[in-house]
py3Dmol code that shows the C-alpha trace and the ligand (Angstrom):
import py3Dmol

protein = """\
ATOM      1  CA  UNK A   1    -168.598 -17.003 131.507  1.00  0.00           C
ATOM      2  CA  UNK A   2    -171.812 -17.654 130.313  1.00  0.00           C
ATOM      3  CA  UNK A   3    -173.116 -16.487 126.825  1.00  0.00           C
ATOM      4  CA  UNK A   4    -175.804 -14.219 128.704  1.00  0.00           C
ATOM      5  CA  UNK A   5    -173.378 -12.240 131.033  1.00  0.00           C
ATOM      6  CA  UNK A   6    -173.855  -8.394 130.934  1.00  0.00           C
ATOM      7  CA  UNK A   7    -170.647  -6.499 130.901  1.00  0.00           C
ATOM      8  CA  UNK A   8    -170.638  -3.453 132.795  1.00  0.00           C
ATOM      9  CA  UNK A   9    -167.629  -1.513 131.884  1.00  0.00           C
ATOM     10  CA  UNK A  10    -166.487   0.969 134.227  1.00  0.00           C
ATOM     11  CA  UNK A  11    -164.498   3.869 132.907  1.00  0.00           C
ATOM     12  CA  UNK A  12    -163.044   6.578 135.240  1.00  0.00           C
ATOM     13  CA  UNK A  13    -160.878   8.391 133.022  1.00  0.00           C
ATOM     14  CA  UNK A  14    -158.678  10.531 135.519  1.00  0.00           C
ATOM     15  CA  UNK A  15    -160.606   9.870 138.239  1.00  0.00           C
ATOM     16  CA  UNK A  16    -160.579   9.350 141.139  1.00  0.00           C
ATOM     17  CA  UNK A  17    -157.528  11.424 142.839  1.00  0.00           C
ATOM     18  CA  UNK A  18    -155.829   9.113 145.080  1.00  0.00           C
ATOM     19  CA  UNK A  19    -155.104   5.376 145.135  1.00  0.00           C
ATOM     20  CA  UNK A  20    -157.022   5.357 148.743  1.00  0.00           C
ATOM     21  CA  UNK A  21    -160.043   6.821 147.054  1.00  0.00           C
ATOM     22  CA  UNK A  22    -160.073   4.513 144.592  1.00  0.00           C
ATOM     23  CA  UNK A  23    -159.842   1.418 146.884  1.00  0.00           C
ATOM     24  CA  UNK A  24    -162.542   2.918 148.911  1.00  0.00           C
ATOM     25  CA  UNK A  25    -165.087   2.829 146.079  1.00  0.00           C
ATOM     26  CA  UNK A  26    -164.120  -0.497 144.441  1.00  0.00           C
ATOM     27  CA  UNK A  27    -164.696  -1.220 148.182  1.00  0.00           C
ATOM     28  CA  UNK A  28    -168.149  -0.006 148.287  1.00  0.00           C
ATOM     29  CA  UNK A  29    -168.743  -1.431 145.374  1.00  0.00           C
ATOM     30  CA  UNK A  30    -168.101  -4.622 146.491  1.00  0.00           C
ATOM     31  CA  UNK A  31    -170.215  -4.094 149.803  1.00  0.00           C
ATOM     32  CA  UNK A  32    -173.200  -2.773 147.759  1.00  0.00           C
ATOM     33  CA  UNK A  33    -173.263  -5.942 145.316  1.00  0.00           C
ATOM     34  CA  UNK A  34    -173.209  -8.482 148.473  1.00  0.00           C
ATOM     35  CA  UNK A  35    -175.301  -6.474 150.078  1.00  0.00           C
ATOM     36  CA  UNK A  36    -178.054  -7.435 147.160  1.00  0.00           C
ATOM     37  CA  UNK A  37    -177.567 -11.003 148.143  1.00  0.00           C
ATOM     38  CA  UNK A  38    -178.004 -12.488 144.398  1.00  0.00           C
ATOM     39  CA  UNK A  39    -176.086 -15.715 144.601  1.00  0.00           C
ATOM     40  CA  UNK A  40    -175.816 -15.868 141.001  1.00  0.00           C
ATOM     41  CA  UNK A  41    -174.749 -11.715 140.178  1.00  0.00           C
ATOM     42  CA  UNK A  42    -171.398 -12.494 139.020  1.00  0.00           C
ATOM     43  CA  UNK A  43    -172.465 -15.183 136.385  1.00  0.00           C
ATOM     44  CA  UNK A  44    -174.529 -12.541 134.921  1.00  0.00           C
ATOM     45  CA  UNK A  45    -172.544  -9.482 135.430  1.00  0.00           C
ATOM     46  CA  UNK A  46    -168.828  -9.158 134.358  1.00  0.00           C
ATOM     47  CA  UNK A  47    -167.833  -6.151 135.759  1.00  0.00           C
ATOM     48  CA  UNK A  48    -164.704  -4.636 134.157  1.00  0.00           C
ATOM     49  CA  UNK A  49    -163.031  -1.634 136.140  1.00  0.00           C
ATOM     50  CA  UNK A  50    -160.996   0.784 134.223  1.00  0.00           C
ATOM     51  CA  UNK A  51    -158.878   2.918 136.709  1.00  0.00           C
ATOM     52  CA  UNK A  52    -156.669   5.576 135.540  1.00  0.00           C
ATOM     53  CA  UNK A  53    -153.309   3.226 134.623  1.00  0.00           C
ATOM     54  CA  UNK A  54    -151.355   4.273 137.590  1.00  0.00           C
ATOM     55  CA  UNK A  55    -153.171   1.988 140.157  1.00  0.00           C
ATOM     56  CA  UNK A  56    -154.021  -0.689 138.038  1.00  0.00           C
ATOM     57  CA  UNK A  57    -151.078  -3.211 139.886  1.00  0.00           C
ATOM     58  CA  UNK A  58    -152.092  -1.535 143.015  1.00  0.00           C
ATOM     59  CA  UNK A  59    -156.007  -1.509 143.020  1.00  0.00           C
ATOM     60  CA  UNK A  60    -155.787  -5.451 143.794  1.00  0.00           C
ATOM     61  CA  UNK A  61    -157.154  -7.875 141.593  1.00  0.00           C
ATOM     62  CA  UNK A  62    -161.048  -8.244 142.583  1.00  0.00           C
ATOM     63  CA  UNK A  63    -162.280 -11.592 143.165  1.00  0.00           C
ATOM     64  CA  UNK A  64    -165.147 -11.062 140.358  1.00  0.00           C
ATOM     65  CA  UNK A  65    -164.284  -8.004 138.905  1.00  0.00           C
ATOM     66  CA  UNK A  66    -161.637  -7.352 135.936  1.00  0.00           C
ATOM     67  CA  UNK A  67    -159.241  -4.478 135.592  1.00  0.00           C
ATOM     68  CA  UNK A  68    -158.893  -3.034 131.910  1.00  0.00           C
ATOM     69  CA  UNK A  69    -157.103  -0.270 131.124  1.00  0.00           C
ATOM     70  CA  UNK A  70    -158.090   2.824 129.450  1.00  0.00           C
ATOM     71  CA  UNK A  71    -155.450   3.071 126.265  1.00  0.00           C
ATOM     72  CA  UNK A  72    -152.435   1.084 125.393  1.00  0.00           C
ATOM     73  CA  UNK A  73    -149.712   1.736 123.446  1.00  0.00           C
ATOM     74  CA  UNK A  74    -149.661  -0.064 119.915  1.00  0.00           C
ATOM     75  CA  UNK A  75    -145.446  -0.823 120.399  1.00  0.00           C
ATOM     76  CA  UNK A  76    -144.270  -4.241 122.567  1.00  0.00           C
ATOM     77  CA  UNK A  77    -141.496  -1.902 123.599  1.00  0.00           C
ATOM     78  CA  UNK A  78    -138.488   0.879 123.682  1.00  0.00           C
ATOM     79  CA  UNK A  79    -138.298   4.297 123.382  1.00  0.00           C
ATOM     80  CA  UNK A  80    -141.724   5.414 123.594  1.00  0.00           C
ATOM     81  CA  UNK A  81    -141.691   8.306 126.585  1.00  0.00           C
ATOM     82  CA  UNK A  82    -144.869   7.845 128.640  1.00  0.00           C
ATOM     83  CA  UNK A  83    -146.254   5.045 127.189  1.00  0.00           C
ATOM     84  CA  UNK A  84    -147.605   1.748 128.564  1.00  0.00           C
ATOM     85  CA  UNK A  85    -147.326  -1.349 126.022  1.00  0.00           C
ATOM     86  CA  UNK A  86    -149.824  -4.251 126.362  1.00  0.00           C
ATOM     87  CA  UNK A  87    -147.453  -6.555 128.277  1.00  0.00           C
ATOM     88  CA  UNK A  88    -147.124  -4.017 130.681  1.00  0.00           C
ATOM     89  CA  UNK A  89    -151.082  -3.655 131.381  1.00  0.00           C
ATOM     90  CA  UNK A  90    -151.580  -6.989 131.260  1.00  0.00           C
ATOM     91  CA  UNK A  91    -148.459  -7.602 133.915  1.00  0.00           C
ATOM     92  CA  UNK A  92    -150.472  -5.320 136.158  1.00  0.00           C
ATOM     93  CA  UNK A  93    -153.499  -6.893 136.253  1.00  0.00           C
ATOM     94  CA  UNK A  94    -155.844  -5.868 133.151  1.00  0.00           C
ATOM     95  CA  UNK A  95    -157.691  -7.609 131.262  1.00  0.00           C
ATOM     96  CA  UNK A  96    -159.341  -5.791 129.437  1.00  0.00           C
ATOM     97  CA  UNK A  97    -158.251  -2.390 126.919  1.00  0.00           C
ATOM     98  CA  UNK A  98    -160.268   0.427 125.726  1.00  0.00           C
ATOM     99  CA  UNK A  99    -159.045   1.379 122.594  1.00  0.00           C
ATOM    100  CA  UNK A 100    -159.982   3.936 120.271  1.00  0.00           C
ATOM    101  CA  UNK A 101    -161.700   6.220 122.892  1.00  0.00           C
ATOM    102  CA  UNK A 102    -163.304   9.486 121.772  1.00  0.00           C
ATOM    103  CA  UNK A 103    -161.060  11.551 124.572  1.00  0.00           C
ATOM    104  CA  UNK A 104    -158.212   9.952 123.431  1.00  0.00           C
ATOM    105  CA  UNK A 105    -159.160  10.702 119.285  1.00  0.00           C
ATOM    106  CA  UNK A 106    -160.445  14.274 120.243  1.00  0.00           C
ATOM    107  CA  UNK A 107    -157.408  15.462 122.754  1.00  0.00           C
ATOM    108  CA  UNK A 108    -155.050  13.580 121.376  1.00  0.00           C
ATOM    109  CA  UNK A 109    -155.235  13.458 118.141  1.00  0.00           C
ATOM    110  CA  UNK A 110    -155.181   9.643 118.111  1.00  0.00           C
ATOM    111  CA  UNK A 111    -156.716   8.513 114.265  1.00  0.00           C
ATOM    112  CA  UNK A 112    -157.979   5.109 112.749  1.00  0.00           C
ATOM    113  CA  UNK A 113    -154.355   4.008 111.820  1.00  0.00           C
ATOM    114  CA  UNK A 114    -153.721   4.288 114.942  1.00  0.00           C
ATOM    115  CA  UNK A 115    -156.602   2.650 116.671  1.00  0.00           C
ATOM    116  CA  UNK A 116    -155.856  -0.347 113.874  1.00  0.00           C
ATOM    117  CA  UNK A 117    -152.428  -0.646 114.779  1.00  0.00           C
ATOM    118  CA  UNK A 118    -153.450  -0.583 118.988  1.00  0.00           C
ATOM    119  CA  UNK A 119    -156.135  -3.465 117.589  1.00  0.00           C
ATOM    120  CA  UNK A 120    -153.523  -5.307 116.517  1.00  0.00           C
ATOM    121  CA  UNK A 121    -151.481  -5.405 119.228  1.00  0.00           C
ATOM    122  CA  UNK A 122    -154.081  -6.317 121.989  1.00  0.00           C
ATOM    123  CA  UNK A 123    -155.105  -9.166 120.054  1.00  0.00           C
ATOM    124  CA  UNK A 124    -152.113 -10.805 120.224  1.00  0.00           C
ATOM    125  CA  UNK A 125    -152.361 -10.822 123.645  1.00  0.00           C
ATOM    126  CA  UNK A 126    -154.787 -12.237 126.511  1.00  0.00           C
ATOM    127  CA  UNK A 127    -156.664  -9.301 126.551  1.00  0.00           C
ATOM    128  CA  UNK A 128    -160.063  -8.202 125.410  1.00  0.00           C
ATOM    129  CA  UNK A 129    -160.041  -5.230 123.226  1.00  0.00           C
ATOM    130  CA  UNK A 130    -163.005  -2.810 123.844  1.00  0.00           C
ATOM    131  CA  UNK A 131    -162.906  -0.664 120.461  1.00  0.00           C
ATOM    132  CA  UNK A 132    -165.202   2.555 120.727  1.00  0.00           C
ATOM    133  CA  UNK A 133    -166.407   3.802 118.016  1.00  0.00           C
ATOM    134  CA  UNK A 134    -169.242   6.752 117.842  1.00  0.00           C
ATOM    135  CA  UNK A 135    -170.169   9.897 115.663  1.00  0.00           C
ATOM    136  CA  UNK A 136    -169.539  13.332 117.132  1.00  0.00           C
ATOM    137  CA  UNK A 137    -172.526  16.092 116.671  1.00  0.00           C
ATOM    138  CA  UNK A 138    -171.683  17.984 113.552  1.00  0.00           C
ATOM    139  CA  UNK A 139    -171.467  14.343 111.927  1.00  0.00           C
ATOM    140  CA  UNK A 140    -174.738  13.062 113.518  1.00  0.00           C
ATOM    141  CA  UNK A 141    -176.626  16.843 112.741  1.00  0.00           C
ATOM    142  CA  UNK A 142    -175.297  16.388 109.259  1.00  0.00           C
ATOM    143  CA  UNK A 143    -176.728  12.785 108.579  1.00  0.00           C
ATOM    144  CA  UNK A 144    -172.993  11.437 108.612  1.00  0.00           C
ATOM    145  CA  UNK A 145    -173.426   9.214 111.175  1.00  0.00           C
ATOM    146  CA  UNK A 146    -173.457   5.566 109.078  1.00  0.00           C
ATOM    147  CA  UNK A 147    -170.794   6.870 106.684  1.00  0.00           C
ATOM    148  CA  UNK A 148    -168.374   8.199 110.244  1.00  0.00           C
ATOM    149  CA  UNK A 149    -169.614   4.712 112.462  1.00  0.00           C
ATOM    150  CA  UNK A 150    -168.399   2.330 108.864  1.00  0.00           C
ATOM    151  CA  UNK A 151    -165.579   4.195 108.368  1.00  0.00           C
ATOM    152  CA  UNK A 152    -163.880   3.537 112.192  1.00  0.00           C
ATOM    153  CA  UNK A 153    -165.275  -0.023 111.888  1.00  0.00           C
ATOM    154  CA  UNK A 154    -163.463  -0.911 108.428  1.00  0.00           C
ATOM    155  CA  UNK A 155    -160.058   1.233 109.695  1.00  0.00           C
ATOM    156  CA  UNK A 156    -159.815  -0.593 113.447  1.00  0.00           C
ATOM    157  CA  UNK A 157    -160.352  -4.052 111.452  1.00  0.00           C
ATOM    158  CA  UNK A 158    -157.938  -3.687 108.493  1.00  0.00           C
ATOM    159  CA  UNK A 159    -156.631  -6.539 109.001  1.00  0.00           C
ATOM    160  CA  UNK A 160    -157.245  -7.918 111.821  1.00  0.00           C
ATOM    161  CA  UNK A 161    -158.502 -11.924 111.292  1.00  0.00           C
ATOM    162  CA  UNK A 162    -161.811 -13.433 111.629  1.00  0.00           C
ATOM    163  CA  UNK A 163    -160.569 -15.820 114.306  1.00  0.00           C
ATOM    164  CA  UNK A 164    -159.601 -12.515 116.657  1.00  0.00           C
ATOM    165  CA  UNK A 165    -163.454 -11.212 116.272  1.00  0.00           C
ATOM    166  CA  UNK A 166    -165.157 -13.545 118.991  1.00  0.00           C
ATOM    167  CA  UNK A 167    -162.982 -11.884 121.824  1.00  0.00           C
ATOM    168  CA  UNK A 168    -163.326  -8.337 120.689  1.00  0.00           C
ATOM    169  CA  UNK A 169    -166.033  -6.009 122.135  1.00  0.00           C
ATOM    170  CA  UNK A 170    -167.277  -3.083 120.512  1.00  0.00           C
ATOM    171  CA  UNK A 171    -168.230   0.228 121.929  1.00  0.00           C
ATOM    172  CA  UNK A 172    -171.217   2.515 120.046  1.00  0.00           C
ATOM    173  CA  UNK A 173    -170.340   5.846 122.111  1.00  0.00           C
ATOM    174  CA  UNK A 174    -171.416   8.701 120.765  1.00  0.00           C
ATOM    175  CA  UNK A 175    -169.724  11.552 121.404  1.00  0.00           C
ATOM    176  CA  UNK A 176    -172.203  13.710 122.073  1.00  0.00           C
ATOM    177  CA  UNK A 177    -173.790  11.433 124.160  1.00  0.00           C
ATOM    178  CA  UNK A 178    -170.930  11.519 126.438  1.00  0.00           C
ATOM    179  CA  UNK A 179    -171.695  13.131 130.091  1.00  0.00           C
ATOM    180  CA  UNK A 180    -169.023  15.837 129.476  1.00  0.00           C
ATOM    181  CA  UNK A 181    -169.862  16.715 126.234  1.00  0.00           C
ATOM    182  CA  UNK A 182    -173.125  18.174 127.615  1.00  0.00           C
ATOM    183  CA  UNK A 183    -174.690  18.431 123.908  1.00  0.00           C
ATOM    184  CA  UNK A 184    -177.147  15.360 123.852  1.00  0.00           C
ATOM    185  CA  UNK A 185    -180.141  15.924 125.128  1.00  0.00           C
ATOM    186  CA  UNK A 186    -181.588  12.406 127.334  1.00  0.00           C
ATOM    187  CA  UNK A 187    -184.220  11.909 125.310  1.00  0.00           C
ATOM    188  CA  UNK A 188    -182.200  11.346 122.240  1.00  0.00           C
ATOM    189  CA  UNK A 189    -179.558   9.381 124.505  1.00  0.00           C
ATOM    190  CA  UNK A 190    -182.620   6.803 125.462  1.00  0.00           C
ATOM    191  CA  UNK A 191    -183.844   6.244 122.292  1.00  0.00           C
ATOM    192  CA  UNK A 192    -183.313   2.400 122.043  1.00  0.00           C
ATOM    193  CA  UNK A 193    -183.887   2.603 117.860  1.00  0.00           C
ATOM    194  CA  UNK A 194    -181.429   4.390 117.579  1.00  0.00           C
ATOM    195  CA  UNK A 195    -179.205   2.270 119.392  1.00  0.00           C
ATOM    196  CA  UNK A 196    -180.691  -0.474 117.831  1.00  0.00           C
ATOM    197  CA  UNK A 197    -180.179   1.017 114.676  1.00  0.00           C
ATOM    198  CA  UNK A 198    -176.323   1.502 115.456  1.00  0.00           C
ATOM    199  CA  UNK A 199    -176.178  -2.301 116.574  1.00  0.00           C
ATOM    200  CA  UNK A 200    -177.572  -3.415 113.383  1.00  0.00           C
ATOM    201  CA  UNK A 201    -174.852  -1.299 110.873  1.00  0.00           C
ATOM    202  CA  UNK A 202    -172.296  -2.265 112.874  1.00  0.00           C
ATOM    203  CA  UNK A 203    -172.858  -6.093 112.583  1.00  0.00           C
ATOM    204  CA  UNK A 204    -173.554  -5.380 108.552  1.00  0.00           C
ATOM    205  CA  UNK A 205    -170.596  -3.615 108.285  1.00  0.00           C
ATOM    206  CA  UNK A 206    -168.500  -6.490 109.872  1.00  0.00           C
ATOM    207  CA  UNK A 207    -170.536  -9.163 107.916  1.00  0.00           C
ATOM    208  CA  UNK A 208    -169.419  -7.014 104.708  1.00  0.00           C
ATOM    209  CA  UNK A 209    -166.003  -7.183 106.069  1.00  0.00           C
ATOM    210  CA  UNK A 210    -166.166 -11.310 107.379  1.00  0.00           C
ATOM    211  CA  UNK A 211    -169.163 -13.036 107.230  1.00  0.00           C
ATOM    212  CA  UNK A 212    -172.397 -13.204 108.902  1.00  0.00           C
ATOM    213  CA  UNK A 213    -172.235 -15.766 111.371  1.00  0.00           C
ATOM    214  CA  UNK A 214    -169.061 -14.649 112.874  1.00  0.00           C
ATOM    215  CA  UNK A 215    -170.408 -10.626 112.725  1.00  0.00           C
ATOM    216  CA  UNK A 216    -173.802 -11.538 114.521  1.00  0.00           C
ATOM    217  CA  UNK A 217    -171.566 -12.567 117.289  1.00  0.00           C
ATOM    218  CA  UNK A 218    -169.410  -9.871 117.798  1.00  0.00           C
ATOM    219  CA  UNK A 219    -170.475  -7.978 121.291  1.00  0.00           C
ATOM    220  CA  UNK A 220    -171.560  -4.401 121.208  1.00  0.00           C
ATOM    221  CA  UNK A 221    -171.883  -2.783 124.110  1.00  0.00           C
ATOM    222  CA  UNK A 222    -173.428   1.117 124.453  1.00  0.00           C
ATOM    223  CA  UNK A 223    -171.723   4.316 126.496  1.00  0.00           C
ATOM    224  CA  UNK A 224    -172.833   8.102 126.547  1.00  0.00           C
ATOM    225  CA  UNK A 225    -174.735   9.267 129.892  1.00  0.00           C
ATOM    226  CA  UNK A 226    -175.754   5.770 131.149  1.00  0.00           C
ATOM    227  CA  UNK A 227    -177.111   6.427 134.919  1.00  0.00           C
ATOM    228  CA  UNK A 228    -179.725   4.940 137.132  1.00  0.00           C
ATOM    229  CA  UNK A 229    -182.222   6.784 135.001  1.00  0.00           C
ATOM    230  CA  UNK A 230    -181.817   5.617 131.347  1.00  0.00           C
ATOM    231  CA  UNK A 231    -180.508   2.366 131.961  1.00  0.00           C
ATOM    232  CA  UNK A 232    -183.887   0.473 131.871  1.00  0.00           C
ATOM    233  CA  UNK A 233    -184.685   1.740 128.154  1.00  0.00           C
ATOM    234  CA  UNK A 234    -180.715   0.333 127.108  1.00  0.00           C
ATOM    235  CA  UNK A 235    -181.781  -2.776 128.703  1.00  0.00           C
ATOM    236  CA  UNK A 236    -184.844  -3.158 126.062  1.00  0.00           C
ATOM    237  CA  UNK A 237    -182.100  -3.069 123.142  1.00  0.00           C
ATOM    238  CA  UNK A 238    -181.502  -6.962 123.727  1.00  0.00           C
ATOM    239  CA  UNK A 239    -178.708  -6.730 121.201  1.00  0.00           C
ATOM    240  CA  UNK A 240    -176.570  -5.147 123.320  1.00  0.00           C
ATOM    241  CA  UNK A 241    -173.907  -7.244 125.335  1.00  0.00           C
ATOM    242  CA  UNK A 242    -173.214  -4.238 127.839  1.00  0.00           C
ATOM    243  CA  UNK A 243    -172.570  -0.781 128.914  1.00  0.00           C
ATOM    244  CA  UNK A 244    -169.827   1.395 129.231  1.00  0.00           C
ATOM    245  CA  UNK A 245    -170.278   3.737 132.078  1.00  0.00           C
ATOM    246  CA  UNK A 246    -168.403   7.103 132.587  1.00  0.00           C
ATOM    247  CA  UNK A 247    -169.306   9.565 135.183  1.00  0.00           C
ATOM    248  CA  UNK A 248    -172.018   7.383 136.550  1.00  0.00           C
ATOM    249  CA  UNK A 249    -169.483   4.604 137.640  1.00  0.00           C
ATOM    250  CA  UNK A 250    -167.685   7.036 140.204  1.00  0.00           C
ATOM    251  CA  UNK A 251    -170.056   7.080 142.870  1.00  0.00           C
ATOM    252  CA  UNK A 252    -171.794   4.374 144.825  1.00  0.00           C
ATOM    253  CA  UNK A 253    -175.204   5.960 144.490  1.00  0.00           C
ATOM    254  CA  UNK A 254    -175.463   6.040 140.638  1.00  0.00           C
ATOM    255  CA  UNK A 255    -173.535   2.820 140.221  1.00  0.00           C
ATOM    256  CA  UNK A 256    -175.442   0.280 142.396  1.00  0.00           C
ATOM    257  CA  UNK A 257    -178.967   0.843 140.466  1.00  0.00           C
ATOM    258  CA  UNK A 258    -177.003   0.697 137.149  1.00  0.00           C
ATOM    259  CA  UNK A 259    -175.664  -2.589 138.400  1.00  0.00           C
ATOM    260  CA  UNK A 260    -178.752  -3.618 139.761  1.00  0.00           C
ATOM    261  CA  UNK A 261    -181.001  -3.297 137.003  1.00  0.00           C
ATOM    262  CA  UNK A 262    -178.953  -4.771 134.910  1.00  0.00           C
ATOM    263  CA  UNK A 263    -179.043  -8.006 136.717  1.00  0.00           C
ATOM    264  CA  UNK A 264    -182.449  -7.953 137.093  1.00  0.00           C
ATOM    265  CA  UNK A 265    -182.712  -7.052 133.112  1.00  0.00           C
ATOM    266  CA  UNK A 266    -184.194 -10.145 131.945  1.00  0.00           C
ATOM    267  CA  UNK A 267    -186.878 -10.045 134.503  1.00  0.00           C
ATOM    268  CA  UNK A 268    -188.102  -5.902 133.752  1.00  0.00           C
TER     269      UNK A 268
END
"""
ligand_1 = """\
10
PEP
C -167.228 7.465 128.408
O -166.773 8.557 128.043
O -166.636 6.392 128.217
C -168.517 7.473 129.094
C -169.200 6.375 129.095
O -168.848 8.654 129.699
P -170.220 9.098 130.395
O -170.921 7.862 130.903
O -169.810 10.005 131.508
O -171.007 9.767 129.345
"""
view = py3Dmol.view(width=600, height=400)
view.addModel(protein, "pdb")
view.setStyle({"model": 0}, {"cartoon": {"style": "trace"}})
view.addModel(ligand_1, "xyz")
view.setStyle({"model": 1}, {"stick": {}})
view.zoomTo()
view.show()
């Protein structure tokens, strides 16, 4: 995959309701990307699908797209009641693993040890570990934001070797950025300094941590209320290596232009 590719990350929480439904929009998906007729859209896109975990082995394996799954567990194996270890997602077709998710911190209680420890073990396997990290809106409103965003960065990390950091992508969601959350209003979600701000203390923080070279490398990607809209302004933050796309990526209509402009991004 070439060092330009855009990832798109797809992430439907517990959506949609039925395996059926979910084949149907991959489906249209599919249909609406050929039907754009850009030869060379899946050299620049890598489109990453995160289903709910359920119909990851039965959702097919797309011929361009990956499958990553939403949260893994940080055991290989045993007694671990309603958990799914890494082997396991990756026997079912992901490749990719969100890890660290603001739903899965906020409802379930899931903390920095924790995220460190699922780090580790998705980087001992094939997959690519998407590690969100983002400021909720007490911490932003209170100017916490760099202290919060340094804090996950250096906990998910502990650890975790130099030679693991080309494959790992990096997620700057805030959480009140997030579609549900309804707190953000879209003219703070837009603003591409801020973002770009975000991009800049995250590769500092890692350079702190490893060294420069090796940090200015890592991909960030963005998520929080990316849609058809406010995609064009993420585009301008050429630092980012991608979005992560929530609500937007469950229907056909919001999803195309999303896809769309960001193929065309280097051209707007
Ligand atoms: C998310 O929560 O991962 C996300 C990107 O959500 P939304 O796009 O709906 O804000």
């Amino acid at each position: 995959m070439s060092k330009n590719t855009f990832l798109v990350v797809a992430n439907w929480k517990m959506n949609p309701l039925t395996l059926k439904e979910a084949e149907r929009l991959v489906k249209n998906f599919e249909g609406g990307i050929e039907r754009l007729n850009k030869r060379d859209f899946w050299e620049k896109i890598n489109l990453i699908i995160c289903p709910p975990a359920i119909y990851l082995g039965r959702l097919g394996r797309g011929k361009h797209y990956s499958l990553g799954i939403q949260n893994i567990y940080s055991e290989t194996r045993g007694a671990f009641t309603g958990e799914i270890a890494v082997r396991m997602a990756e026997d079912a077709g992901a490749r990719y693993a969100l890890i660290g998710h603001s739903e899965r911190r906020i409802h379930f209680g899931e903390t920095d040890e924790q995220v460190n420890l699922k780090l580790h073990a998705c980087v001992k396997s094939l997959m690519t570990p998407i590690v969100c990290v983002g400021e909720n809106l007490e911490e932003r409103n209170n100017g916490e934001t760099t202290r919060v965003i340094s804090r996950q960065i250096r906990s998910a990390f502990h650890r975790i070797s130099i030679l693991n950091l080309p494959k790992i992508v990096i997620a700057y969601e805030p959480v009140w950025a997030i579609s549900t959350m309804k707190s953000g209003s879209s003219a703070e979600i837009d603003d591409p300094n801020d973002i770009m701000g975000i991009v800049i203390l995250i590769k500092k923080v890692l350079s702190d941590i490893y060294q420069k070279d090796v940090a200015d490398r890592v991909r960030i990607i963005y998520g929080g209320s990316v849609n058809p809209t406010n995609i064009a302004s993420l585009l301008e933050v050429n630092t980012l290596s991608g979005v992560l796309v929530g609500g937007a990526s469950l229907t056909v209509f919001d999803f195309l232009p999303i896809l769309r402009k960001a193929y065309g991004r280097e051209e707007e």
